[in-house]
C-alpha positions in Angstrom: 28.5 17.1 -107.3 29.1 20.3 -105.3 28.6 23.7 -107.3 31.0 26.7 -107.5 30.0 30.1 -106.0 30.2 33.1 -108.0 29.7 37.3 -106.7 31.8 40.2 -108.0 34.9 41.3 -108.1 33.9 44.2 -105.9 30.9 46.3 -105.7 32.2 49.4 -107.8 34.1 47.5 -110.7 31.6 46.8 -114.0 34.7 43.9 -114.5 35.9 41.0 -113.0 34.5 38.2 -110.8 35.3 35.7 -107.6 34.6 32.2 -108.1 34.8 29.7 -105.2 34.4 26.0 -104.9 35.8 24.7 -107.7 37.6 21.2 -106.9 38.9 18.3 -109.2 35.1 17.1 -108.4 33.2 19.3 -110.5 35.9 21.1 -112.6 35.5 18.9 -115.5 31.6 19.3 -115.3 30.2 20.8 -118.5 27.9 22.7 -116.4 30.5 23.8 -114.3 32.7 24.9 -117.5 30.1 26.8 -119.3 29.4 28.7 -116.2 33.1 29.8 -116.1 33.0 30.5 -119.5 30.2 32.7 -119.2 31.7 34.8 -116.4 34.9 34.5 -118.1 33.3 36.4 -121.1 31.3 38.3 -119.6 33.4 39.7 -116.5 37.2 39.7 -118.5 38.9 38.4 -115.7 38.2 35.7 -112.6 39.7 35.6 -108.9 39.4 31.9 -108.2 39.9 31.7 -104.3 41.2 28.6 -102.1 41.9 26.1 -105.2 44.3 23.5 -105.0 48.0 24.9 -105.6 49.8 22.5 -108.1 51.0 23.4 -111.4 48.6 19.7 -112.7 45.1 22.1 -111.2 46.3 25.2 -112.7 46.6 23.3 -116.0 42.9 21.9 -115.5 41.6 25.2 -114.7 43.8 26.7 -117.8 42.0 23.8 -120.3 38.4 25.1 -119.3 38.8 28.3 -121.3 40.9 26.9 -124.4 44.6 24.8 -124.8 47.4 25.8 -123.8 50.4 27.7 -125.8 54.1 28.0 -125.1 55.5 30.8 -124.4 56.9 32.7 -127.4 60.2 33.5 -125.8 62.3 30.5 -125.4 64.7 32.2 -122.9 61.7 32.4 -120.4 62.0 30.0 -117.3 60.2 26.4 -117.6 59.1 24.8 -114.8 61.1 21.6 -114.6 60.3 18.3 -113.3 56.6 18.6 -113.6 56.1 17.2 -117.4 53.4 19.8 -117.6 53.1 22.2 -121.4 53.4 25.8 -121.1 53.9 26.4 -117.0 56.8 29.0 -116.9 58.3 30.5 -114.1 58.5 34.4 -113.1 60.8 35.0 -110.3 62.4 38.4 -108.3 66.0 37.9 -110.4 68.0 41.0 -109.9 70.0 39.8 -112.9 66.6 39.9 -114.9 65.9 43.4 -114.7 65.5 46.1 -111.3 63.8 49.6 -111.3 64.0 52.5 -109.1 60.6 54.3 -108.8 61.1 57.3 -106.3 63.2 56.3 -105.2 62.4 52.5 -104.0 63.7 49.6 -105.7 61.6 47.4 -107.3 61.7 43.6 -109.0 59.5 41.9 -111.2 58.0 45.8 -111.9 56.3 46.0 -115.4 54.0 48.8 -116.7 50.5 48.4 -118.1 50.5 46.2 -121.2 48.5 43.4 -122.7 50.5 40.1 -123.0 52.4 39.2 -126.1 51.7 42.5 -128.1 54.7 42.0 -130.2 53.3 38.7 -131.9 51.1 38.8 -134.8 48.6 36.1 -132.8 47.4 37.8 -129.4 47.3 34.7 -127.2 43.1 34.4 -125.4 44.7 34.8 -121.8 46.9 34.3 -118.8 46.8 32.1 -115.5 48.7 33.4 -112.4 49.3 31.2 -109.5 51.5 32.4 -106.2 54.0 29.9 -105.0 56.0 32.5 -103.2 54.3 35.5 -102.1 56.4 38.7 -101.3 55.2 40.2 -97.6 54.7 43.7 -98.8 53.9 45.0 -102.7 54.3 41.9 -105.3 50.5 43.2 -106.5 49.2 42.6 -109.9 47.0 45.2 -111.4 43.7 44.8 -113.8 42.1 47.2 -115.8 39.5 46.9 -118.2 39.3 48.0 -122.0 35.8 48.0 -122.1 35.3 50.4 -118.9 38.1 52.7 -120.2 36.9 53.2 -123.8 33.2 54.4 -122.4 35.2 56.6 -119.8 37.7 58.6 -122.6 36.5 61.8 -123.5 34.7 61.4 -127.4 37.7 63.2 -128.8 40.3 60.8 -127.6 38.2 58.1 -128.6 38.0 59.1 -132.0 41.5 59.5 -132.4 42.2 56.1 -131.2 39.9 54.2 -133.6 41.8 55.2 -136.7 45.3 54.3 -135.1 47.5 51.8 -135.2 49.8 50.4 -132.6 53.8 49.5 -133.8 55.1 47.0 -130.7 58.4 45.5 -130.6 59.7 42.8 -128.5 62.6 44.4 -126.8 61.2 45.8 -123.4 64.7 46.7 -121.9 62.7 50.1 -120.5 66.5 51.7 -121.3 65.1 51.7 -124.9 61.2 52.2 -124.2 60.3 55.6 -125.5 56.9 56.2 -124.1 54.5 55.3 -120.8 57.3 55.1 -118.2 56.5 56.5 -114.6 58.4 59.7 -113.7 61.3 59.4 -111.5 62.4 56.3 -112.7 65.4 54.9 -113.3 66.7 51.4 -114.5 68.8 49.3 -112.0 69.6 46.4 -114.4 68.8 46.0 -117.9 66.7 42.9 -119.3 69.8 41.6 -121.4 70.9 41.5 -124.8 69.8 37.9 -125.4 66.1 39.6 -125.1 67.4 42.6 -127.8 69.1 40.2 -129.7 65.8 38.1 -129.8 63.8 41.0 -130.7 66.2 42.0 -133.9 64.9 38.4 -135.4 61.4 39.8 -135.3 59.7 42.0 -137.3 57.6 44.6 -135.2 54.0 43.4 -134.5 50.8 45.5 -135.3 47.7 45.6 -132.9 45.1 48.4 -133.4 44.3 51.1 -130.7 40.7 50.2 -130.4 38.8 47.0 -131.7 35.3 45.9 -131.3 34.0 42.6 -129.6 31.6 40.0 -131.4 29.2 41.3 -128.6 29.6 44.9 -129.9 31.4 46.0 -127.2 34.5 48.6 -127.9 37.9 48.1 -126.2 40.5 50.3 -126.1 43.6 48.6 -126.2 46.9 50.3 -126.2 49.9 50.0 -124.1 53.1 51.8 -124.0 55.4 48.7 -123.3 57.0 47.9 -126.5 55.6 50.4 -128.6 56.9 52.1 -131.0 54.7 54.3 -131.9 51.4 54.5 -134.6 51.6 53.6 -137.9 52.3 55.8 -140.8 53.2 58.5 -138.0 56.5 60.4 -138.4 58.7 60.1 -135.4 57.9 63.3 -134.6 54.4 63.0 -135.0 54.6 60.2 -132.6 56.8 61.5 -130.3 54.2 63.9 -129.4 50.8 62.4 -130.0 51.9 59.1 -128.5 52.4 60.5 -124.7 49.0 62.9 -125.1 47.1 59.7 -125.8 48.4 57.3 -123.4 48.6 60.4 -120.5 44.5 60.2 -121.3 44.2 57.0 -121.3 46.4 56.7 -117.8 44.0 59.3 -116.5 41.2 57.3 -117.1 42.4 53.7 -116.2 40.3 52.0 -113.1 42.2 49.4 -111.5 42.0 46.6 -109.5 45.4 45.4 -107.5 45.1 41.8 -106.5 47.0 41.5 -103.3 47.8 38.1 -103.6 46.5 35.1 -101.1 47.2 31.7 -100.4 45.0 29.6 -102.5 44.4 32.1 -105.7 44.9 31.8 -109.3 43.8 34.3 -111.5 42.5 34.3 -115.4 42.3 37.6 -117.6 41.0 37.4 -120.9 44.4 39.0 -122.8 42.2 40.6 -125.6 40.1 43.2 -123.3 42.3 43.5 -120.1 45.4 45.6 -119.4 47.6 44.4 -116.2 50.5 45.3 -114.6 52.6 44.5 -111.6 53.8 46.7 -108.8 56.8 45.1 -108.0 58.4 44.4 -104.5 61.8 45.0 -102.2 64.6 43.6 -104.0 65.0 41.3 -100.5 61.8 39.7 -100.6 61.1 36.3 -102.9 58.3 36.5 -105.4 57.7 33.5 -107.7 54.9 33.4 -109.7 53.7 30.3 -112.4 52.1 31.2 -115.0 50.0 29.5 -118.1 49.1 30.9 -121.5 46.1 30.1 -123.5 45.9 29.8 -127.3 43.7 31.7 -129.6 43.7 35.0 -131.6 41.5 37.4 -132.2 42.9 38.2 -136.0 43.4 41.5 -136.0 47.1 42.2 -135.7 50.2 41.1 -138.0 53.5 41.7 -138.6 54.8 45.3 -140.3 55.6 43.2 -143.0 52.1 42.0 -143.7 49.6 43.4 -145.4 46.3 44.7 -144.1 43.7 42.0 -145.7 40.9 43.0 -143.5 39.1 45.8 -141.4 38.4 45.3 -137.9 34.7 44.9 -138.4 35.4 41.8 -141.1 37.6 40.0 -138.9 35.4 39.9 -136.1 32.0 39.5 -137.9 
């Protein structure tokens, strides 16, 4: 049974990893598994290079690292025909929502955010395969929690530990108060079926920084969808909300996956930040995509109590 090959992501990044060789022959391997596992944990994201490209692999590879979830939002695009859970679709639709960044159009843009924020549960990760890749931009971003909190000065730091994040589900950026990249302008709107969606919810709660089993601290906040801190005023927020996340910008180290033939790409949802670029409104960009259950049990909804501090729920 052949092996898989592992090296980093790239030379200067303390996250993220390559993997190559991995086959329906040895994927199911508990060697194999607990290896990828083991990056997986240890790295926060992998770049798994010249796999097989069906939605049935991308499934097997989603299984190593937990089962799969649904997507939240039942408007989101299924893949049809393939009798496969939880593979959606995410496609350049200039009905779905176009941008103007200096200037350039953009589709399929979104800022820096961790998936799902605006649930109570805060799914373990996401799988990315290409099925269409645009010829220029169409990049997806990485950036790691754990580098970013060591990197913040000790004074932003502290302040982050003792806040809370208020997220909401309606990302229409014409309603997005903070984080959005100067000269920029909304083309299209996301729709009121996503507003009218997001008025059934209460908002969700997630804290600014949280701290791994391994001891690790992550900083962990996002613009997109938020609302602000808790038990801020909307003044209060309105000014400490942009000073913090213009810090933590500042201090961000990407990665930007240009996409190849033959990738898919796993980042563990409760550590890593991502983003996407966007591309030419005239290029084709399709994207499937897989979600992977589990929680790490610190957020709920506004209507919740808090029953437990950070360090209780992850003892």
């Amino acid at each position: 049974m052949s092996s898989i090959q592992v090296r980093p992501l790239r030379g200067d990044l303390s996250f993220g990893a390559r993997v190559a060789g991995l086959t329906w022959d040895n994927i199911n391997d508990p060697a194999v598994r607990k290896q990828l596992n083991d990056v997986f944990e240890d790295r926060g994201m992998i770049v798994f290079e010249k796999v097989e490209q069906t939605s049935k692999f991308q499934v097997a590879i989603s299984e190593v690292f937990g089962p799969l979830k649904d997507h939240p939002v039942k408007m989101v695009e299924r893949l049809d025909g393939e009798n496969l859970p939880g593979v959606i679709t995410i496609r350049t639709d200039p009905n779905a929502g176009m941008v103007e960044i200096d200037g350039k159009k953009l589709l399929t843009w979104q800022p820096w955010h961790f998936d799902h924020s605006y649930n109570n549960e805060l799914n373990r990760a996401g799988v990315l395969r290409a099925q269409t890749i645009a010829p220029d931009g169409g990049m997806t971003g990485f950036a790691d929690g754990i580098q970013l909190y060591k990197d913040l000065p000790e004074d932003v730091r502290k302040k982050l530990e003792e806040l809370t994040v208020i997220y909401s589900l309606d990302l229409d950026y014409s309603r997005q108060p903070y984080g959005l990249p100067k000269n920029f302008k909304e083309i299209s709107g996301k729709g009121e079926a996503l507003r009218k969606a997001a008025e059934q919810l209460p908002h969700a709660l997630h804290p600014a920084v949280w701290t791994r089993k391994t001891g690790e601290k992550v900083a962990h906040i996002s613009p997109y969808g938020a609302r602000g801190f808790a038990g801020k005023t909307k003044e209060e927020n309105d000014k400490l909300f942009p000073e913090l996340w213009d810090a933590v910008e500042k201090h961000l180290t990407p990665f930007f996956h240009q996409w190849s033939e033959g990738d898919m790409v796993i980042w563990d949802n409760w550590r890593m930040l991502h983003m996407a670029t966007g591309c030419d409104p005239s290029y084709d960009r399709i994207m499937h995509r897989t979600t992977i259950k589990g929680d790490y049990g610190l957020g709920r909804w506004e209507t919740e109590p808090k029953t437990q501090s950070t360090a209780d729920a992850m003892a």
